[in-house]
N, C-alpha and C positions, 0 to 999 in steps of 0.2 A: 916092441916099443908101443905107448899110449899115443894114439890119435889125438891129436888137437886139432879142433877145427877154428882157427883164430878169424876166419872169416865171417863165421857164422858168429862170433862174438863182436866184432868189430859192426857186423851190418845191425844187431840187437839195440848195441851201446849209438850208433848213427840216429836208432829211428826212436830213443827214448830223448834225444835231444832235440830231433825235429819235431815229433807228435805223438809218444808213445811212453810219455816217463815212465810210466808203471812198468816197464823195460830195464828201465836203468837198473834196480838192484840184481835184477836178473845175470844181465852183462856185467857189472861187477863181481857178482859172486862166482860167472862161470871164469870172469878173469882169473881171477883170482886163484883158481882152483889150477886153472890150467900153468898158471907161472907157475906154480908151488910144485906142480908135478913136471915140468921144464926144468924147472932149478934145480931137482932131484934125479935127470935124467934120463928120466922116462918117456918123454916127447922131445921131437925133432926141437931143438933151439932154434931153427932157423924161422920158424913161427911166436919167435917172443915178441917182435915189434908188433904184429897184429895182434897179437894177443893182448900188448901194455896197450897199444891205441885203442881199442874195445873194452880195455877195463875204463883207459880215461875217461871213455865217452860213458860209459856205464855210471860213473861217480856223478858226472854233471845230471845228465838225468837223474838222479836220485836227489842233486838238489833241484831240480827243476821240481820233482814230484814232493818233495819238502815243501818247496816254497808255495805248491799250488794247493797243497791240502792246507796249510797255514792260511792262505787267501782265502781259500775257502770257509774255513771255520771264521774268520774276520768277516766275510758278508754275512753269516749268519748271526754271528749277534751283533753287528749292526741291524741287519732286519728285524730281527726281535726288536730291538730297543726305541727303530722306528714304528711299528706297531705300537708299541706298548706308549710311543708320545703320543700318537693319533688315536690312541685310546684314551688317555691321558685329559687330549684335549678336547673330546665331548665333554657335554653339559651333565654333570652331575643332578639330581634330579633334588629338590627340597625337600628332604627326608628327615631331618630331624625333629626329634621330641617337643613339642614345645608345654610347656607346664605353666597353665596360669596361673596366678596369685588368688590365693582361696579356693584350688581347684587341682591342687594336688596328686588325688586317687584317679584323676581323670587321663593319663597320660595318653590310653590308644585311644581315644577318641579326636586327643589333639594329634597325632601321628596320622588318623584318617585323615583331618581335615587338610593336614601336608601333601599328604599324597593326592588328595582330592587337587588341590594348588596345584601341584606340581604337573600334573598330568593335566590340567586346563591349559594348560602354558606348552607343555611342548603339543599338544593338538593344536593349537591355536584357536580354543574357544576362547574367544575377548571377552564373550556376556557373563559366564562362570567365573572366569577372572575379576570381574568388576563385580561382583556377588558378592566374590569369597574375599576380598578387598575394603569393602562395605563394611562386614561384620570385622573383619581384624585387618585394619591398615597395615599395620607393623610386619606383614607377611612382605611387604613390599620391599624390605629390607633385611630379611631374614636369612643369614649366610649359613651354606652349606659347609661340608669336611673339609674343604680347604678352601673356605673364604668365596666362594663367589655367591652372586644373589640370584633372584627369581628371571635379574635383567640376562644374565649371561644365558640363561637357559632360554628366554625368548626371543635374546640378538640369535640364537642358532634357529631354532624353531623357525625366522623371518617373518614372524606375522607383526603387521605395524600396530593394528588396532591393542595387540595385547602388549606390545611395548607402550604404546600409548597408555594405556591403561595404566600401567607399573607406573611412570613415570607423572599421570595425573595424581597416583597417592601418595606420593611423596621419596619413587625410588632415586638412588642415589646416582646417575646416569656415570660417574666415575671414582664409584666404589668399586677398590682394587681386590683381586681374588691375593690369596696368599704368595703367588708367583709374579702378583704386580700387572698382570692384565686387567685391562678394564672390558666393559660392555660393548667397546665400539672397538677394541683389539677382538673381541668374538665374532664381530659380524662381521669384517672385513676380514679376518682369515678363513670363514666360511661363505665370503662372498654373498653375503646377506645387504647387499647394496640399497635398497629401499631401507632396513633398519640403521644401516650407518649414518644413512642421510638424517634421517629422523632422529636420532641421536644428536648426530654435531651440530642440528637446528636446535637443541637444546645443553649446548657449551659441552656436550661429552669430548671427551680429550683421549691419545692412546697413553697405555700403561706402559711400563719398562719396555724395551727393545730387548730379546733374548739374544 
């Protein structure tokens, strides 16, 4: 006659339910095996009940270790998807082409001058800013890939004097990015508290509520 050890399946199928699922298919499949060769004769019957209660506990662990790889893969891409907002929600840098009228073949020069812009503003040179402002106002409202202006990238930045600046050439203190934030929704979700204030001394309002 085949040996069954129904106890050794029964303690397997126990500890994939307390803290070991990766257990469980184990204790099932030895269940399993050992009824099949029980039902057939070959081992004592008197060890069927520890044998079905070790398969039982064997199948829960198996969904415990279901349920915990499923949970698992759910925090993962939630995490991704939390990164990828908090990437999302940095300041896009003012990078686009601009072409001026009669001045067509010029395009990477106006692309320098962007990037020249852009990178005064997230350093927080005010005096570059009020320069490159000087020669072309219209930068001060100049919107990025998805709508936001020079201001969202300076409510992050926190420098007041280059908010100031923006806002003395005529930027739009609650021109909304494509997702309906505005300038003073940047500074307060990055806690850019001297910008906020500066802002809503000048009627900036928040954009949609997500």
């Amino acid at each position: 006659m085949t040996r069954v050890n129904g106890t050794s399946i029964l303690v397997l199928g126990i500890l994939s339910i307390i803290c070991l699922p990766i257990l469980g298919p184990i204790a099932w499949v030895m269940g399993n095996n050992a009824l099949r060769t029980i039902d057939t004769g070959q081992a004592d019957p008197n060890e069927r009940g520890t044998v079905a209660a070790g398969r039982i506990c064997g199948i829960i662990g198996t969904v415990f270790l279901i349920l915990g790889v499923i949970y698992a893969i759910l925090v993962l891409a939630f995490g991704v998807k939390f990164l990828g907002s908090v990437k999302n929600a940095q300041p896009s840098l003012v990078t686009q082409t601009m072409t001026m009228p009669g001045n067509t073949g010029n395009t990477s020069q106006a692309t320098s001058s962007n990037d020249a812009f852009a990178n005064a503003i997230t350093s927080g040179d005010a005096g570059k800013v009020k320069a490159l402002l000087a020669a072309n106002p219209s930068l001060a409202n100049k919107k990025g890939p998805t709508g936001e202006t020079p201001l969202f990238d300076a409510a992050f930045s926190g420098n007041s004097d280059v908010v100031q600046a923006l806002i003395d050439s005529g930027a739009d203190v609650n021109a909304a990015d494509d997702f309906g934030k505005t300038p003073l929704d940047q500074a307060e979700f990055f806690h850019r508290d001297n910008v906020a204030t500066l802002l809503k001394s000048h009627g900036a309002h928040n954009g949609k509520k997500s």
